[in-house]
Phi, psi and omega in degrees: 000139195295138184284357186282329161272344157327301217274346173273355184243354145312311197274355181270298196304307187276005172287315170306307224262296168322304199291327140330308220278307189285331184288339161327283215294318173287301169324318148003298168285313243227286179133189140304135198262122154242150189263044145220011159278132174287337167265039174278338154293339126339313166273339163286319150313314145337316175329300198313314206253032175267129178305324198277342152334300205267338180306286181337271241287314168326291216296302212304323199280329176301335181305297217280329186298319166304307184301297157330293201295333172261003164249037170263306189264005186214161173287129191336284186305349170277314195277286176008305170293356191257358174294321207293357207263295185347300192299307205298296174302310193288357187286305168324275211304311173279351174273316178283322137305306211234018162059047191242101200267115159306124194266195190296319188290340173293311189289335140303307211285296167330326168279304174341305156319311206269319168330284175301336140308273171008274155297339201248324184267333146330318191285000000 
């Protein structure tokens, strides 16, 4: 894989991963959503007016528009495992924002993960 489509279907992967980051970040504000809470339209609307909510929504459309641009150019199955970069970012990334302290078996699974990007982008 070429590195000029790595870094467009990277920038796909971290528009994706933020975009997690921010609905996290809105839920927050909101609480846990249960569809037998009598205020969850209440809370979806609130939902509605949290910034980091339209951040998301923002991020998912900028991804898929990046992302089409890096599957015009590398083949599905090359790219596809690189979506797995997410986890990986977010893992970081939710232990240091949102205090979500990672145990051992994630944090295997994640070299595992990179381990497998890796061989796969390789190929």
């Amino acid at each position: 894989m070429r590195l000029a489509d790595f870094s467009v279907l990277s920038c796909g992967v971290l528009l994706n991963a933020f975009a997690q980051l921010w609905l996290k970040a809105a839920t927050r504000v909101t609480g846990p959503l249960v569809a037998s809470d009598a205020g969850l339209m209440s809370k979806a609307l609130t939902l509605l007016g949290v910034p980091s909510l339209w951040y998301a929504l923002t991020a998912y459309g900028l991804s898929v528009i990046v992302w089409v641009v890096g599957l015009s150019r590398v083949p599905v199955s090359q790219a596809y495992p690189l979506l797995s970069l997410g986890y990986v970012l977010n893992i970081g990334l939710a232990w240091w924002l949102f205090g979500e302290v990672p145990n051992a078996q994630r944090v295997v699974g994640v070299g595992v993960i990179i381990v497998g990007v890796v061989l796969v982008a390789r190929s």
